[in-house]
N, C-alpha and C positions, 0 to 999 in steps of 0.2 A: 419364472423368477421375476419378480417386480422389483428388484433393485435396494436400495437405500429408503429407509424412510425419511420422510421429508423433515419430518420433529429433530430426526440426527444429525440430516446435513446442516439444519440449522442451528443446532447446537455448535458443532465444527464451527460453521461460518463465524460465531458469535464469540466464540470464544479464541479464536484467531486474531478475529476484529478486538477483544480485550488485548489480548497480548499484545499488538501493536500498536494500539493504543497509551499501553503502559510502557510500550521500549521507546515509545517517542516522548510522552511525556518525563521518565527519567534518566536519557542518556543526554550527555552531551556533545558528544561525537558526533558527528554529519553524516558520517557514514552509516552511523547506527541508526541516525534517524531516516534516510531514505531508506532504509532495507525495512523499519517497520513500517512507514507508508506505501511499500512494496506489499505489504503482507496485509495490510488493511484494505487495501485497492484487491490484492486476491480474496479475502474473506468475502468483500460486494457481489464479485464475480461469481465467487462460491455459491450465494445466496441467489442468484439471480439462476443459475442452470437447474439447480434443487429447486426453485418455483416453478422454473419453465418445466422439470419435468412433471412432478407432482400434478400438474395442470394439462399437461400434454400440449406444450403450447412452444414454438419455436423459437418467441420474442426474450426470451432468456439466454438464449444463447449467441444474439445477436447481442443483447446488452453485454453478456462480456466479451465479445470482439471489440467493444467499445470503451470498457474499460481497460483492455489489455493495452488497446490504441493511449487511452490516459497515460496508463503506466510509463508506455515508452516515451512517453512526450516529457513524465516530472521526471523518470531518470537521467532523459539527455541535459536538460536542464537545470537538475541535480548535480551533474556530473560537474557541467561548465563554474556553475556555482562553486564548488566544491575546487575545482583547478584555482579559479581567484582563487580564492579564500587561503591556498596554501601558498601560493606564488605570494602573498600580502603579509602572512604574519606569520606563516612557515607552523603552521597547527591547523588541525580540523576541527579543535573546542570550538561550536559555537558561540560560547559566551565573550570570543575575542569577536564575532563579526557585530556587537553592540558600538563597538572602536568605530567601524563606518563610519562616515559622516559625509555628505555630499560634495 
């Protein structure tokens, strides 16, 4: 059995990578937007194991150890964000953290 073909995973990957693309460009919510740059961050990951394997090559699976590494870094960092944010103006609507100002 040789697995998945490569043309499908990268189908998946790419079409994943749309949909989170499209829930961060049209949500307002913070929350909605870190979960689609969660899902865009797994589509890369996606893309990179389906080369490494199609190739037989191990450097893909290292890149998403490195990507997983990402992820966890803009969610904690998301997260903190996201605590301001409500402690401040008591909403997760982005369009209130434009209010900022230094």
């Amino acid at each position: 059995m040789n697995g998945v073909p490569m043309a499908h995973g990268l189908v998946l990957a790419a079409v994943l990578f749309t949909l989170g693309l499209a829930g961060l460009m049209f949500r307002r919510n913070m929350i909605f937007m870190l979960l689609s740059l969660e899902i865009m961050l797994n589509a890369a990951g996606l893309a990179f194991i389906v080369a490494g394997m199609a190739w037989d090559q191990a450097e893909g699976q290292a890149m998403f150890l490195l990507v997983i590494t990402l992820a966890a870094a803009e969610a904690s960092v998301g997260l903190a964000l996201l605590n301001q944010l409500y402690r401040r103006f008591k909403t997760l609507d982005i369009d209130t953290a434009s209010g900022m100002r230094g």
